[in-house]
C-alpha positions in Angstrom: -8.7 17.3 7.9 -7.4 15.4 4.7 -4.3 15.5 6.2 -5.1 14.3 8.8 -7.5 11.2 7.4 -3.8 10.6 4.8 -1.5 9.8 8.1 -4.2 7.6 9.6 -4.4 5.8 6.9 -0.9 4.9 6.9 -0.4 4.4 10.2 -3.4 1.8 9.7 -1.8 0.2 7.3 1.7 -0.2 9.3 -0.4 -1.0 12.1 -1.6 -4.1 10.0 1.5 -5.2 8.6 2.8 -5.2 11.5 0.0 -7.1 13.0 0.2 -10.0 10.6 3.9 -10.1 10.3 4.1 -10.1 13.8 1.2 -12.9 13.8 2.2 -15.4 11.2 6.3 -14.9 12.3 5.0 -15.6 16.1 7.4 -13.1 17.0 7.8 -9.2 17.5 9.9 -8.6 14.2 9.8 -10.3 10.7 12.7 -13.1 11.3 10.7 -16.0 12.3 8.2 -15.2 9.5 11.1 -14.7 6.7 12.3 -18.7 7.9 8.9 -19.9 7.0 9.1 -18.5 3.3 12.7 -19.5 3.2 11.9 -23.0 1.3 8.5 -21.6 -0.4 9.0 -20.0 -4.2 8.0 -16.8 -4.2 6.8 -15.0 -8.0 5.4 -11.8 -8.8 1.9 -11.7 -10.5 2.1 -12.8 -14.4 2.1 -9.2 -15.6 4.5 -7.6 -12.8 7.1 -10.0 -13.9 8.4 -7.2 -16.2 8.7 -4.1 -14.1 9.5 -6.2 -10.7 13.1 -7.7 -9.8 13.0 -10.7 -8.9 12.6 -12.4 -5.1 14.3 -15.0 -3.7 12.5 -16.9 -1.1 13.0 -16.0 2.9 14.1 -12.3 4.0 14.6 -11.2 0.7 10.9 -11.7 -0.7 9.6 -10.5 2.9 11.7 -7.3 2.4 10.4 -7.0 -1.2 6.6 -7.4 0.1 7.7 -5.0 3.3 8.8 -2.6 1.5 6.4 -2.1 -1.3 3.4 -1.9 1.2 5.2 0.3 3.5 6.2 3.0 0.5 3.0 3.9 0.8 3.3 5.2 4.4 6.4 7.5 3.0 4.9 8.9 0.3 1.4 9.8 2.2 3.7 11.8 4.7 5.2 13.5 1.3 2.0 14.1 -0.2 0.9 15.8 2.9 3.7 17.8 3.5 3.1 19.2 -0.1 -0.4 19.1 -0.4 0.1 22.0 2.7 2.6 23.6 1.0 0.3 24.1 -1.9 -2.9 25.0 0.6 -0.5 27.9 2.5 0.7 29.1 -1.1 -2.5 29.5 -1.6 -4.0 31.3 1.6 -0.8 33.7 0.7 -2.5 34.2 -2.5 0.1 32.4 -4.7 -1.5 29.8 -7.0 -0.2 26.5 -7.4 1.0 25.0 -10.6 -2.1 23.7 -13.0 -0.3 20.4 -13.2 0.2 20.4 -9.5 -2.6 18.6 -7.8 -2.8 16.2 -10.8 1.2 15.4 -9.9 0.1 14.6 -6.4 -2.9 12.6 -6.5 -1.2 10.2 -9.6 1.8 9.6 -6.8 -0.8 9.3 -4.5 -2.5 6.7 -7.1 1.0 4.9 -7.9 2.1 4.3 -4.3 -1.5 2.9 -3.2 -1.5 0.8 -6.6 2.2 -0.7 -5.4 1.1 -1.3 -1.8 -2.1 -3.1 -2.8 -0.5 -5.4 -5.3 2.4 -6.3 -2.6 -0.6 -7.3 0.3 -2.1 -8.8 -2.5 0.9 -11.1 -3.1 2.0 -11.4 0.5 -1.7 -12.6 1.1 -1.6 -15.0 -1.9 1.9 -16.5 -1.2 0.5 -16.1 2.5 -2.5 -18.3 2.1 -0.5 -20.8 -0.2 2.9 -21.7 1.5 2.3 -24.8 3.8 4.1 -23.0 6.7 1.7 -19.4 7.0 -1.6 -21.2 5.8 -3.5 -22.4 9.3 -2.3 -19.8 11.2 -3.5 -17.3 8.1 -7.0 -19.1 8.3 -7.2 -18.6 11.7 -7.0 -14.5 12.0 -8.4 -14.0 7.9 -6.7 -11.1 7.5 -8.5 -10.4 3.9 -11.6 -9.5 6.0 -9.7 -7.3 8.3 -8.2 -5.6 5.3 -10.8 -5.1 3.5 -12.9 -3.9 6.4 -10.2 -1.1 7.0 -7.8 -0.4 4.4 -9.8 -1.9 1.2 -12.7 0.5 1.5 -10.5 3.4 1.8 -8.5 3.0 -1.1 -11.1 1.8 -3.4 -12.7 4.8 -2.3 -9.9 6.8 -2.9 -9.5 5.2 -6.8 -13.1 5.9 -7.1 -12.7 10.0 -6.6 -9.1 9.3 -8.6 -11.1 8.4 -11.3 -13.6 11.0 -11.4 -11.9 13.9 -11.3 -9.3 12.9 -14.0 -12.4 11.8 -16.1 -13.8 15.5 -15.1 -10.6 16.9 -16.3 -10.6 15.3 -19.4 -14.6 16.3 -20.1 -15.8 12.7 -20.4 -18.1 13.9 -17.4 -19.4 17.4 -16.7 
């Protein structure tokens, strides 16, 4: 079943890139939505600045946001191909690693931490480039998000940080 809820969830999430790409670009692929940021500057978040290259405005900042939200989608089809490889090791009465489960849910943590922050600055740049903003008013995807992807993942941060508060014995 959890694998199952971990390839919804990214299929959601393609499913609403895809809808406000396809939305804001007025078009069935990203071009008419990567000439809209072409004159727009496009910056990562104060902190990012460090760990991020650079973007330059148009196709290559929509490729940048692209593909950091759409990682995620990759590595959830990773992390359940070994999450069952760990489960059927187990039925066969081999156990896992100690370390093993931790490994997966803090890639599961990373790439849900990168595809948040790149919908977070899509949405920002989004909401602020005079090209995207009335027709970004118009379908408020932040609702949308949160109502389907936002609740999920903060949900899935929340049990992220339980059980590695469990594990170091701050909680019993």
């Amino acid at each position: 079943l959890t694998a199952v809820r971990e390839i919804y969830e990214a299929v959601v999430l393609i499913s609403f890139v895809q809808f406000v790409v396809g939305y804001l670009g007025k078009a069935r692929n990203a071009n008419g939505l990567a000439v809209k940021f072409a004159g727009e500057p496009c910056e990562h978040i104060s902190g990012f600045k460090l760990m991020l290259p650079s973007m330059a405005p148009g196709a290559d900042y929509l490729a940048q946001c692209l593909a950091g939200v759409l990682q995620y989608a990759f590595f959830m089809v990773l992390y359940v191909v070994f999450d069952a490889a760990i489960w059927f090791a187990d039925v066969q009465g081999v156990p896992a690693p100690p370390w093993a489960e931790s490994v997966l849910a803090t890639i599961k943590a990373i790439s849900s931490t990168i595809a948040i922050y790149y919908l977070v600055l899509f949405y920002h740049d989004a909401l602020h480039a005079n090209t995207t903003k009335e027709d970004l008013d118009k379908i408020q995807p932040f609702s949308k998000f949160m109502a389907i992807k936002g609740l999920v993942m903060l949900t899935f941060y929340q049990t992220f940080a339980i059980s590695i508060s469990g594990s170091l014995g701050w909680i019993p």
